[in-house]
N, C-alpha and C positions, 0 to 999 in steps of 0.2 A: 757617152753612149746611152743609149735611150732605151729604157726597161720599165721594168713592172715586176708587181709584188703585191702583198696586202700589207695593209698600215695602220694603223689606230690612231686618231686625229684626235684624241680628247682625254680624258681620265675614267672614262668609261671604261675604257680598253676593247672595244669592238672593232674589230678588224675590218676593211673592205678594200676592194682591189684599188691603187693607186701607181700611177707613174712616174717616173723620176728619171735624174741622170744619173749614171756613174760615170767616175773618170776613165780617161784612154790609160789604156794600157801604156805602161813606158817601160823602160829598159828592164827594171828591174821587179817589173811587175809577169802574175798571170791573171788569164782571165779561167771563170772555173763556171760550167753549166752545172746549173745544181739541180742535181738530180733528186734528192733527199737532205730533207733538215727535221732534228727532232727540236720537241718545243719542253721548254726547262720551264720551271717554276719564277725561273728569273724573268723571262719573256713576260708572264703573266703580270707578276709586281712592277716591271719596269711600262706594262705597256697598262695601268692602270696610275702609275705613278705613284705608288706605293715608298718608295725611296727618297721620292722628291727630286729625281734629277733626270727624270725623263722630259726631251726634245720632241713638240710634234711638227710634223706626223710622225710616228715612229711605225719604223718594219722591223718586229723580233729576230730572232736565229742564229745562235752561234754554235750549233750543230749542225754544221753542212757539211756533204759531201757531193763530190759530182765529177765533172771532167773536164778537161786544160783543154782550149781549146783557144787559145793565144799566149805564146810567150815573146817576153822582152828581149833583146840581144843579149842582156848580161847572165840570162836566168842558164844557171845551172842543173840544177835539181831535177827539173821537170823538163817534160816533152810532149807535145799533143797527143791526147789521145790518152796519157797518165791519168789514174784517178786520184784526187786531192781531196782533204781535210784542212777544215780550218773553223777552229774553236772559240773561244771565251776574248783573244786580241786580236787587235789587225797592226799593231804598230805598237813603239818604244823607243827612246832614246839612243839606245847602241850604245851607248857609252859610258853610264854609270856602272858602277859593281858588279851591281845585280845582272845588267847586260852581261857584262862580261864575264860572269859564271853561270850565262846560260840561265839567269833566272827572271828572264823578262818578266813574267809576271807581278813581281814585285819594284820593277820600274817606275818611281816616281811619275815620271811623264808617260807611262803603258797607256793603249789606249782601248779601253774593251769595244770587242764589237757590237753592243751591245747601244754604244755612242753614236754610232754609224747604222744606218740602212745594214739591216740582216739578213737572212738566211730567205722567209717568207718571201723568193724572189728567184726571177730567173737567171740570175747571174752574180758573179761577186769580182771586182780585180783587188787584189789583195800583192802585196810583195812577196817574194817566193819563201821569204825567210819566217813569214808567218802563215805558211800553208805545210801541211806533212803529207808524205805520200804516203796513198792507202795499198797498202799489195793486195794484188790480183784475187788471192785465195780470201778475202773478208769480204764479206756479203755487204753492198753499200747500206741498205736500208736499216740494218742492225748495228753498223758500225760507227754509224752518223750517232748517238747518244753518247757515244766514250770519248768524242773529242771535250765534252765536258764532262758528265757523270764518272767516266769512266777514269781519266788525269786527275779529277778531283780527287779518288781515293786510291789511286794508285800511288801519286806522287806521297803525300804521306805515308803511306806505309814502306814505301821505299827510304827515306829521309829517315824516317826514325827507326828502323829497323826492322820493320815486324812484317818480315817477308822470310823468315826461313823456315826452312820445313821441320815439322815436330812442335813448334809455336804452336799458341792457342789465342785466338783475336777473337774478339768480342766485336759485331757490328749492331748499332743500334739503330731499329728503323731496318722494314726491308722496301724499301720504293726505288725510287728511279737509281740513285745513289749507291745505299747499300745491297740491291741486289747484285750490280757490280764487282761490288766490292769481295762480295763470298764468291764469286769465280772466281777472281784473280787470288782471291785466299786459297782454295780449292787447288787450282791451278798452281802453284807454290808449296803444295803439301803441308797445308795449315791445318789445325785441329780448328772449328770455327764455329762458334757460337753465335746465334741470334738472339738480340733482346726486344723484343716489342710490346708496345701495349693492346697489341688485335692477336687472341689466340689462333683466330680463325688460320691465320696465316701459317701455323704451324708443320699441314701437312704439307703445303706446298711447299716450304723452305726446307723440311726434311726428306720429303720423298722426291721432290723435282731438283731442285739445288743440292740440294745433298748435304747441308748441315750436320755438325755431328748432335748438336744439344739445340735446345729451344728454350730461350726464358720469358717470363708473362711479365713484364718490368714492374706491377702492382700486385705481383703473386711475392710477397714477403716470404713464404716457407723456399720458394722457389731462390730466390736470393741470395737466403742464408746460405741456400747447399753448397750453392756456386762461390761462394766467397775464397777471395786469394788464390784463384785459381787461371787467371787468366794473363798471359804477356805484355798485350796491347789490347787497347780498343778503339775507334774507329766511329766516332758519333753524328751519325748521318741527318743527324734532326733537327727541324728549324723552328718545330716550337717550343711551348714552355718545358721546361723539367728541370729535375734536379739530378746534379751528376753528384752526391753524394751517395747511393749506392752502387754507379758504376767505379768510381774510386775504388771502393768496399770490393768489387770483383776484380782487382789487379791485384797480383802477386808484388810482393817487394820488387821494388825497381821497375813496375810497370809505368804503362804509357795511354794516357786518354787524349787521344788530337779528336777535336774540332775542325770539322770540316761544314754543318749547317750554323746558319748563322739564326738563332735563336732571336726571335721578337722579343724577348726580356733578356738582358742576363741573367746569369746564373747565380748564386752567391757561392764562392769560394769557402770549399771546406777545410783549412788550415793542417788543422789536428792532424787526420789521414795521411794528409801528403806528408808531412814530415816526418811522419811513428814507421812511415812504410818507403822513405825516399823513393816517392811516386812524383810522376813530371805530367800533367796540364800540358799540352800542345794545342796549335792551331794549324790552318793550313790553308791554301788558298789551291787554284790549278797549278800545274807544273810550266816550266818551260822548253822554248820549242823543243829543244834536242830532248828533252824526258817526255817529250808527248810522244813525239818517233819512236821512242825507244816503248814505250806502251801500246802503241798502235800495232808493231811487231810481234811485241810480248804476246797480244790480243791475238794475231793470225797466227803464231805457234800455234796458239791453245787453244784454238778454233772459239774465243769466246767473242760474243758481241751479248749487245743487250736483249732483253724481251721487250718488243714493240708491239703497238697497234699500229699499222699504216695506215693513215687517213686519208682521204682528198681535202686541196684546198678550202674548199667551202664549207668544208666543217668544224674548219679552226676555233671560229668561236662558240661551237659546243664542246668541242676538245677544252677551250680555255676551262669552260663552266664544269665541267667532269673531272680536269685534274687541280680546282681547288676542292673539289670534296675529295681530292684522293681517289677518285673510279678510274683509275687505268695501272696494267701491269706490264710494264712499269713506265715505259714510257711511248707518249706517243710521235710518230714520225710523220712527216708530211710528204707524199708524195707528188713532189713539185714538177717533176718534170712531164709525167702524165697529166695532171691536173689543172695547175696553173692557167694555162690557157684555157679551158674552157669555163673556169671562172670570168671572162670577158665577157 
């Protein structure tokens, strides 16, 4: 099937409109018009080759949303005219463990979409078992960011526990991620704390998000207050730091999951963990059935993300604004308006 998208041909990472194929549709496939895709921080590194494992030309996107607008004989799930989701994979073995508890992601042979022709494009066929449906009451343009941002910090904190109400969660870092992450805290009747190192950000995470507390991660007076005070936390950051003072803000038997993947590692603070049997977690996206079951959770709670919608032909000033961090929180492509008259 004959399409088009924007791609990045080099390590530049400059995007420009290019064509390609996709496959036919089969049995067990849908085809999905994509309406809206937001662009992750991943897009950026991979479409710069930042990783080292980026294929060119490369088309980013693994936050798509849009509509079925062909299915296979054998598809269940979906029906023309459905609006669909499809995230961070396109494919998995089926048959290891991990498949089999639902935990694609962690699939030896997973295949991120990320490897494939993305979002940056008019269409995607995908198999139905790596697409979620969106219901009707979620806004697409808003919803389009929690197929990744949104699983990313859900699934952890469902996993590890730190989703009951009367909890106190620590999210570090308020961007694409962790602003997330405090709805769906909020939304669970969490006490919930922000840690950052940008003050500025304070009112907005208290008077718009609704934060109960705000901490300045280099405000030491501020630190100490909070210390042992917190259930879980929830570390949304992918650059350098040190998680010795978040340790220092869990209560005994707390929980620090990793969710960004930090350009250095860390150095492991021994002592803490073991005087306070506190547990270091990690976490990657969830699988299908817990993306569904998030994307749900999401339209209970009328939450989606905070987006800028863009036009296509802005992508690569989008790219250039969200490595300095200039957008709240994240931005969204509006493809299905757009796309074409980038031609």
């Amino acid at each position: 099937m004959n399409t088009y998208g924007w791609a990045a041909r080099d390590s530049s990472g400059i995007l420009s409109p290019f064509h390609f194929e996709r496959r036919a549709n089969d049995d067990n496939d849908i085809t999905i018009k994509i309406l809206f895709c937001g662009i992750c921080h991943s897009d950026l590194h991979f479409a710069k080759n930042e990783a080292g494992m980026t294929s060119y030309p490369f088309v980013p996107g693994h936050e798509i949303v849009g509509e079925v607008t062909k299915v296979g004989h054998n598809v269940t799930k979906f029906k023309i005219g459905d609006k669909a989701g499809v995230g961070c994979m396109v494919g998995s073995c089926g048959s290891c463990e991990n498949c089999k508890q639902d935990l694609e992601v962690y699939c030896p042979e997973m295949i991120w979409t990320l490897k494939t022709f993305g979002g940056y494009s008019e269409n995607i066929v995908i198999d139905e078992h790596f697409a979620v449906l969106i219901p009707n009451s979620l806004p697409l343009h808003g919803a389009a960011p929690l197929l990744c941002a949104g699983i990313t910090v859900y699934s952890p904190m469902m996993y590890y526990g730190l989703c009951k109400p009367g909890q106190h969660l620590g999210v570090v870092g308020l961007g694409g991620l962790g602003h997330v992450a405090v709805k769906f805290a909020k939304a669970l009747g969490m006490k919930v704390t922000v840690i950052s190192t940008s003050p500025s950000k304070k009112n907005e995470a208290v008077e718009r998000l609704g934060v109960d507390s705000f901490l300045v991660s280099h405000d030491q007076e501020q630190l100490q207050g909070a210390m042992g005070t917190m259930d879980g936390i929830i570390d949304t950051v992918s650059g350098p730091h040190s998680i010795l003072p978040l340790i220092n803000l869990l209560k005994t038997n707390g929980k620090l999951v990793a969710v960004g993947v930090p350009t250095e590692a860390p150095e492991i603070p021994y002592i803490p963990l073991i005087m306070g049997r506190k547990l270091i977690g990690g976490s990657a996206a969830g699988g299908m059935k817990e993306t569904q079951e998030m994307v749900d959770f999401a339209a209970k709670h009328n939450i989606i993300a905070d987006i800028e919608v863009i036009p296509m032909d802005y992508v690569n000033t989008a790219m250039e604004r969200l490595a300095k961090g200039d957008v709240k929180y994240r931005f969204v492509i509006d493809v299905a308006n757009t796309l074409n008259s980038s031609f």
